[in-house]
Each structure stands twice: as C-alpha cells, then as structure tokens.
C-alpha distance (Angstrom), angle and dihedral (degrees) to the residues before:
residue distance angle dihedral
X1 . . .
X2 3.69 . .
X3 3.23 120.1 .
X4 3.76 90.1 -139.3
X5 3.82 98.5 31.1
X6 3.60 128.8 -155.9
X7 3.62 105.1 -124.4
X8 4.04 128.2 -167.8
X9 3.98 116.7 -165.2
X10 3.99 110.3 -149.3
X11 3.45 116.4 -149.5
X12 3.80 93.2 13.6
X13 3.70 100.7 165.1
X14 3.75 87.2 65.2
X15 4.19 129.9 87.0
X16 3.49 97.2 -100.8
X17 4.06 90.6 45.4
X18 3.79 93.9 57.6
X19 3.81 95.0 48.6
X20 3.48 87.1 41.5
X21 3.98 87.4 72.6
X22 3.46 94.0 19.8
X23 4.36 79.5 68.4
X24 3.65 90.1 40.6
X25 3.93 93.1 64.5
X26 3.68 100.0 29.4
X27 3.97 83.5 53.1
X28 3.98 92.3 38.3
X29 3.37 91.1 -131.9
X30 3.55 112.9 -170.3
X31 4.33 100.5 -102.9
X32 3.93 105.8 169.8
X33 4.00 80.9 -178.3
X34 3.83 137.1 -1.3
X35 3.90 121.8 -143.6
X36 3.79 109.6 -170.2
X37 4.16 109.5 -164.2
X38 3.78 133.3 -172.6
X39 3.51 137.5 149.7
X40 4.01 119.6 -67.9
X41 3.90 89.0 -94.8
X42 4.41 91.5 69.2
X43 3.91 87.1 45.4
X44 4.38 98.0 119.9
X45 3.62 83.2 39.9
X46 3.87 122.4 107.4
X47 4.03 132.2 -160.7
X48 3.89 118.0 -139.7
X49 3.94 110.8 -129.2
X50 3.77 118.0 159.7
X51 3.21 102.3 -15.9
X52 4.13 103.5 -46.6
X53 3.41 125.0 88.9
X54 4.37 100.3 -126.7
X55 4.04 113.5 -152.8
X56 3.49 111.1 -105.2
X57 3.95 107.8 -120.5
X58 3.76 129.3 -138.7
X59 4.10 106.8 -105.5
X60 3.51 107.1 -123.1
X61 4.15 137.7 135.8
X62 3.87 93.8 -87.5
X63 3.97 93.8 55.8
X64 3.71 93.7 88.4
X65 3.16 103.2 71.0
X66 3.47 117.3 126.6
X67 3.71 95.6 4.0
X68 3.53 124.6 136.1
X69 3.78 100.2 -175.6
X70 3.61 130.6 34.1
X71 3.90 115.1 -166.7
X72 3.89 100.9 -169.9
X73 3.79 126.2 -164.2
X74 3.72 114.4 145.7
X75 3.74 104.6 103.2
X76 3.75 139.4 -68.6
X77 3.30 100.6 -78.8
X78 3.58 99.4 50.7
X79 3.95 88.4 55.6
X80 3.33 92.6 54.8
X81 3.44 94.9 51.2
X82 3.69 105.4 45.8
X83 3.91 106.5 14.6
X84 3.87 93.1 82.2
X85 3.88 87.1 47.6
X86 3.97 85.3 54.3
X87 4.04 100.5 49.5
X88 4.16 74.8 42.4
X89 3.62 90.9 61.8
X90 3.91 93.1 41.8
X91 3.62 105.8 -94.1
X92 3.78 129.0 129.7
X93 3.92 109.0 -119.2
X94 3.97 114.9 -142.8
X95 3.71 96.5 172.0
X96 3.92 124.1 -177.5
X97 4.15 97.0 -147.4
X98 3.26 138.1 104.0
X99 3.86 86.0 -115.8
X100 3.66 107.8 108.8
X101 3.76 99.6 3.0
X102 3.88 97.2 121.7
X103 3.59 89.9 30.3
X104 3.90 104.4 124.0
X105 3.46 99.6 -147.3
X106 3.94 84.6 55.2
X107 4.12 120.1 82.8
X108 4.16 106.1 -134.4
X109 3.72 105.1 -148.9
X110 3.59 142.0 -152.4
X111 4.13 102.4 165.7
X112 3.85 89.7 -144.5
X113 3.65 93.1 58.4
X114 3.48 121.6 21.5
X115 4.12 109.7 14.3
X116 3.79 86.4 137.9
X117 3.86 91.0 78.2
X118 3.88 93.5 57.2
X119 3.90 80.9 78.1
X120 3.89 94.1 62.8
X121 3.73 92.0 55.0
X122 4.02 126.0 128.3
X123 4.03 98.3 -155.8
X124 3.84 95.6 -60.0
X125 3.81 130.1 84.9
X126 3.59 126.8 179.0
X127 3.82 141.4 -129.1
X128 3.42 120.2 -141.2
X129 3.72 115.8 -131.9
X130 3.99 108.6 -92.6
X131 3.87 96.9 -115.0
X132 3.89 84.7 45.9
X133 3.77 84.8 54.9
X134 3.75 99.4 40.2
X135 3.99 87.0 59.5
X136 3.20 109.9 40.2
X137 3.79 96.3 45.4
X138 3.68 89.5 70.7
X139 4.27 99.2 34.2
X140 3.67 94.3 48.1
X141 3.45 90.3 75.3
X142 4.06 96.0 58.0
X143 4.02 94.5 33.0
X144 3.98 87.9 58.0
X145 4.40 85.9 51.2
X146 3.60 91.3 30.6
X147 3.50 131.7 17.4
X148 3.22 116.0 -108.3
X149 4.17 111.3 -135.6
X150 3.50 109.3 177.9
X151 3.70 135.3 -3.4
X152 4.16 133.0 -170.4
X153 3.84 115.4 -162.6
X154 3.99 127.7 -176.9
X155 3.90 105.7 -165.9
X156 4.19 123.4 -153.7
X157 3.56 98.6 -153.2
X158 3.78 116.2 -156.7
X159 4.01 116.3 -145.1
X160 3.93 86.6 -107.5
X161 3.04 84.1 79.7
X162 3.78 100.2 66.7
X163 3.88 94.4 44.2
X164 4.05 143.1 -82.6
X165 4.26 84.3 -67.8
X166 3.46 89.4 55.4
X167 3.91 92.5 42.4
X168 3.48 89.0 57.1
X169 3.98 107.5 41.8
X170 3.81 79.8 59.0
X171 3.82 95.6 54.9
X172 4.67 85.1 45.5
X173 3.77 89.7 46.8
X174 3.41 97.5 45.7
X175 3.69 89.7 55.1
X176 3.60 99.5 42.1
X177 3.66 87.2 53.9
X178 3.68 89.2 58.9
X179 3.26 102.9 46.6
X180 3.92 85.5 46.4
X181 4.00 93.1 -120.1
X182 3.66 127.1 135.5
X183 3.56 129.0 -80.2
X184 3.81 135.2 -171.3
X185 3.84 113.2 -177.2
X186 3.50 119.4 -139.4
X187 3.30 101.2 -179.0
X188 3.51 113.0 45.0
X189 3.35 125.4 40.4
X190 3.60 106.9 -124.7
X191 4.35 125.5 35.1
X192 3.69 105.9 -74.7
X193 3.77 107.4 -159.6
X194 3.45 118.0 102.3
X195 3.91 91.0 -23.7
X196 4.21 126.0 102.1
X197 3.88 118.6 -149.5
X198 3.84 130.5 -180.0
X199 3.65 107.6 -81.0
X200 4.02 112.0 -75.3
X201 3.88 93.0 -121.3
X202 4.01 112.6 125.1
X203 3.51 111.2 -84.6
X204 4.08 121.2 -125.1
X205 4.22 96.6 -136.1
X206 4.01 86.1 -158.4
X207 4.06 102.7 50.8
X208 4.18 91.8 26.2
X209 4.09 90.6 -139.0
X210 3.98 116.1 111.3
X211 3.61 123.6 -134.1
X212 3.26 103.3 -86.6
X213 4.27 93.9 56.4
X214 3.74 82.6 50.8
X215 4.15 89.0 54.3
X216 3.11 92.1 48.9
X217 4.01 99.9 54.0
X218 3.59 96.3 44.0
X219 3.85 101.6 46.6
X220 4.04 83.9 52.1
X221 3.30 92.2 58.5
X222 3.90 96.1 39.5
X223 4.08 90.5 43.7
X224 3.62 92.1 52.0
X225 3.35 97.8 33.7
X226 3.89 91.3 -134.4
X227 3.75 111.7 126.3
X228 3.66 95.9 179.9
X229 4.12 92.9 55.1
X230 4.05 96.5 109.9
X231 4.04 110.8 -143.5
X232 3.86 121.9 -160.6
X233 3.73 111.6 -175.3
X234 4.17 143.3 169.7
X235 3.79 115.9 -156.1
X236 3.60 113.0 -153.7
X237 3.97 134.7 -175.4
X238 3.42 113.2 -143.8
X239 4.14 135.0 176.1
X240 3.28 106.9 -97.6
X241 3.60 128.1 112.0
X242 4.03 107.9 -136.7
X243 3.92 136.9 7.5
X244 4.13 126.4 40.4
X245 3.64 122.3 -119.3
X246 3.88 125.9 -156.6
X247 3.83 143.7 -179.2
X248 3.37 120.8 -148.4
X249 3.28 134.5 172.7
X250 3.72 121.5 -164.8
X251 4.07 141.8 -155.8
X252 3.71 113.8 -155.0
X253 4.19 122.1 -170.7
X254 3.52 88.9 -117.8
X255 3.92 135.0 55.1
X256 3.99 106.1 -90.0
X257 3.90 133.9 179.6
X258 3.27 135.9 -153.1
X259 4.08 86.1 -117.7
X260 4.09 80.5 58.9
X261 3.91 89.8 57.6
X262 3.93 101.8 47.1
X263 3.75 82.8 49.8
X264 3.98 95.7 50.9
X265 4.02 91.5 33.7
X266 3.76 88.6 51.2
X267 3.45 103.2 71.1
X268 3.67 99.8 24.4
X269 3.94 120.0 128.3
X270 4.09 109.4 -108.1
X271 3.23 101.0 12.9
X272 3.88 143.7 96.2
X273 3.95 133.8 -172.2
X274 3.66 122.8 -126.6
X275 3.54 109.3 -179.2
X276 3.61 118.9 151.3
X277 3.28 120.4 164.8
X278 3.41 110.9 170.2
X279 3.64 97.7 47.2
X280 4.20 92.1 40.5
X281 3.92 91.1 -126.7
X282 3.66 115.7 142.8
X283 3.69 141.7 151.9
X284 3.74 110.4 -34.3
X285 3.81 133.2 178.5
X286 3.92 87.1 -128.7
X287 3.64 94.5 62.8
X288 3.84 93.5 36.4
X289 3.81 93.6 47.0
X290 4.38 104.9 107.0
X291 3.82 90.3 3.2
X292 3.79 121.5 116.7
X293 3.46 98.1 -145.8
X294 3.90 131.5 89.6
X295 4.04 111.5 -127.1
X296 3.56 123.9 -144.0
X297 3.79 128.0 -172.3
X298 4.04 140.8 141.2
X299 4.11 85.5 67.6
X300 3.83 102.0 176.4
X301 4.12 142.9 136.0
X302 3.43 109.5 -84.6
X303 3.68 95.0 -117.4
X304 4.28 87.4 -155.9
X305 3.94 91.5 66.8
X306 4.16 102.6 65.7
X307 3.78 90.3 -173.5
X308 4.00 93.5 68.1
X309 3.75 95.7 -120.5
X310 3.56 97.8 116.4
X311 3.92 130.8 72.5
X312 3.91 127.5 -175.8
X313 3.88 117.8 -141.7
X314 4.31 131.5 177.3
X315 3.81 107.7 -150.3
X316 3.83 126.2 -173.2
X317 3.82 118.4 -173.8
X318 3.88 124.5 164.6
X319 4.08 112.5 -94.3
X320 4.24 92.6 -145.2
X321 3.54 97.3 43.6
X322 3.48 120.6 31.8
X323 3.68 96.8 13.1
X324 3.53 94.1 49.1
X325 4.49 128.4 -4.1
X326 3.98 95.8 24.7
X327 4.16 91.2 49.7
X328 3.87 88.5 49.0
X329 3.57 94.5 39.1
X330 3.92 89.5 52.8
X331 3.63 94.4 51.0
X332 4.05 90.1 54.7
X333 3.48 87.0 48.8
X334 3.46 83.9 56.8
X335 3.74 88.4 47.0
C-alpha cells in the first residue's frame, strides 16, 4: 500500500460518506488523493476535505482507476455490483454493507478485536453491522478473560442509523407533530415522532426476528470466531437522531462481578466507563453522539442468574462513527 493512498469514497453524498472523510482529516490519515463518487444525480455537487471542496464524480466501472482504497457505503447492492470491479482494478475494498459480511473468504472486522484477519483478505474487507460493533467492542474484552456463554441485547436504534433521509424525516416529523400539522413518512414505515417501533429491517415470517437481529447473531459468532456463543437480541428504532444504545446482559462460564468488568472495561481499547451512581448519569446518546468511543454504564450482577455468572451492562456508541466510518477508517489505517 501507498504510503499516500489514493482513496475513492462510494456513496459519498450519503451520512456515512461525509464522516468517512470527515475521519480521514480529523485522523490525518495519509490521502495522497480523494475521489468522492455518487450516482449521476450528486454530479454538480462537491465534498469538503481539507479545506477544498473536491467534485463529486459519477459512480461508474471506470472510476477505479488508479485507486488503491475503496471505502464503500452506499448500500448492498451497489457493493455487489461495483466492489469486485474495484479489487479488479487494484484497490482494497473496505465496504460498510451487509454484502459480503458472512462471506468466508471475507475478514469481518472490529480493529479492537480481530485486526489480525485484515491480513487474510482477497481485496474485500467487511464492516460489521453497527449494533454488532457497539456490543462487541465492550464484551470482547471479558469473553477473551472469560468466556462469554450467552448474551441478551435490546438495541435503541437512533434514525442515523437508517441514513441522512431518515435523519431528516425525523427532524420534519418531529416538528410537524409539534406544531400539530400533518405528516406522512416516507421513509420509515411507521410515524417517527415521539413513537418507537421494531427496527424497520425485513422481517423473516418463519424465525419472527428481522434482519438486523439476524446480523447481529451471526457476525458475533463470525467476529469471535465462537460458533457455540448463543445470542438473543431485540432491535429497536427509537427517536433520536445520532448514536445506538443497547442493554445487554451477559452469562460468562465462569463466576464474574461487576468489580471484574470495571477492571476489564477500564483498560480496554475504545471504550470508556460512565458509571455514576450517585448522580444517576449513565451512557447517553447525547454524550456519545460525534465521539469515537463506546460508553458503558449501569455495570451490575444480574440479580436473575443466582450463580454470579451473569452481568448486565447499557452501552451507547455513535452509529456514523464507530459503528460505521471510524471502524472502516481504522481498518485502512491498518491497510
């Protein structure tokens, strides 16, 4: 790899596209040249990055030429589609779909836990789903001491989430609730002001979880690389603008305590504890929203398990950045 890479952002109109270089210049990440593409409609349209606005390009199979890194996030099917013409054209894909995630020719990666696999990939590299990301960033660090058994999460999924579209049908329906006007989403499939629906993934009618809960249980067991770990989980869509929040509540093979945890959590990369008792203040998406870390708070016994195997744990982390442009932009570092 270059040491001054050219890098091409696909589907750079979108949220995850402008903190993708937003990341790349707050991290100074080495860019020798940045090549911003969209589809034909967001040609006219430019993308700040250091100080110059860069033409956005029309996305088609000639634009990676010359590339050496590809960070993808503009859907599935447009990763599909063009990522394989990419890693044709010499460039490393990092791509933030659910395209190639289970793929097993494709490393899934979470820096913090598994950065060795970038090394065994074949032009593609995986991001995990955010609430994959959120969790595991923060229960890596026990399952590694102590295996981790089982684990039961309940996500509160922000609208970030779902896009910049999404972002902003929640900011016009929230106001048109308000001023007690008329709204028909568009976006969403059910009102989104001050209302909370099961997360809009498609739903499998035989197993009853949506495709996010599915995400989530097989990238845990592909990220850490424990088939047998057994994941329960509740994917939620919630009104708030930016940054995930999730309770989970784990069961570890061996007796743990919430003393264990702080210790673990403390020094673990990417993370940061807030635990405050006294003054009930805890994990919020507020305080994770534009932060790279993952919070965790409410650390306590889960008083359901008598045998002191299980913990309980709230963790907020921020959808665009760590569950989505920081992790990619990590792994090119990496790169």
């Amino acid at each position: 790899m270059k040491k001054n890479p050219t890098v091409a952002i696909v589907g750079a109109t979108g949220a995850v596209g402008v903190e993708f270089a937003g990341c790349m210049e707050r991290r100074n990440f080495p860019v020798g040249k940045l090549v911003p593409l969209a589809s034909a409609r967001s040609v006219g349209k430019t993308m700040k990055f250091r100080g110059a606005d860069i033409p956005i390009q029309e996305l088609t199979e000639k634009s990676f030429e010359g590339v050496d890194i590809a960070m993808f996030s503009a859907g599935a099917t447009i990763s599909r589609k063009f990522a394989p013409v990419a890693v044709k054209a010499g460039a490393v894909v990092v791509d933030n779909s659910s395209a190639f995630r289970m793929d097993i020719d494709v490393p899934l990666v979470i820096p913090e836990i598994n950065a060795n696999r970038i090394k065994d990939h074949k032009g593609i590299i995986a991001n995990p789903n955010c609430a994959t990301i959120m969790a595991l960033v923060p229960l890596w660090p026990i399952h590694k001491v102590n295996r981790i058994k089982r684990v039961i999460i309940s996500t509160y999924q922000a609208a970030s989430g779902a896009g910049a579209a999404a972002m902003a049908e929640l900011v016009e329906a929230t106001k048109a609730y308000l001023e007690g006007k008329p709204f028909q989403q568009k976006v969403m499939p059910h009102p989104y002001a001050f209302n909370l629906f099961s997360h809009n993934a498609a739903m499998d009618l035989e197993t009853g979880y949506n495709g996010e809960e599915s995400k989530v249980i097989a990238e845990t067991k592909k990220i850490f690389e424990d088939p047998e770990i057994a994941v329960g989980v509740t994917c939620v869509r919630v009104p708030v603008l930016r940054a995930h929040t999730e309770a989970i509540t784990i069961e570890c093979y061996e007796p743990i305590t919430e003393a264990d945890v702080r210790k673990m959590l403390s020094v673990a990369p990417g993370v940061k504890i807030v635990d405050d008792r006294v003054k009930n203040y805890f994990p919020m998406p507020i305080d994770a929203s534009e932060q790279d870390d993952v919070l965790v708070g409410r650390i306590r016994p889960d008083t359901s398990d008598p045998s002191g195997h299980s913990v309980a744990l709230l963790v907020v982390g921020d959808q665009l950045l760590k569950g989505a442009a920081l992790n990619a932009i990590q792994i090119a570092e990496l790169l």
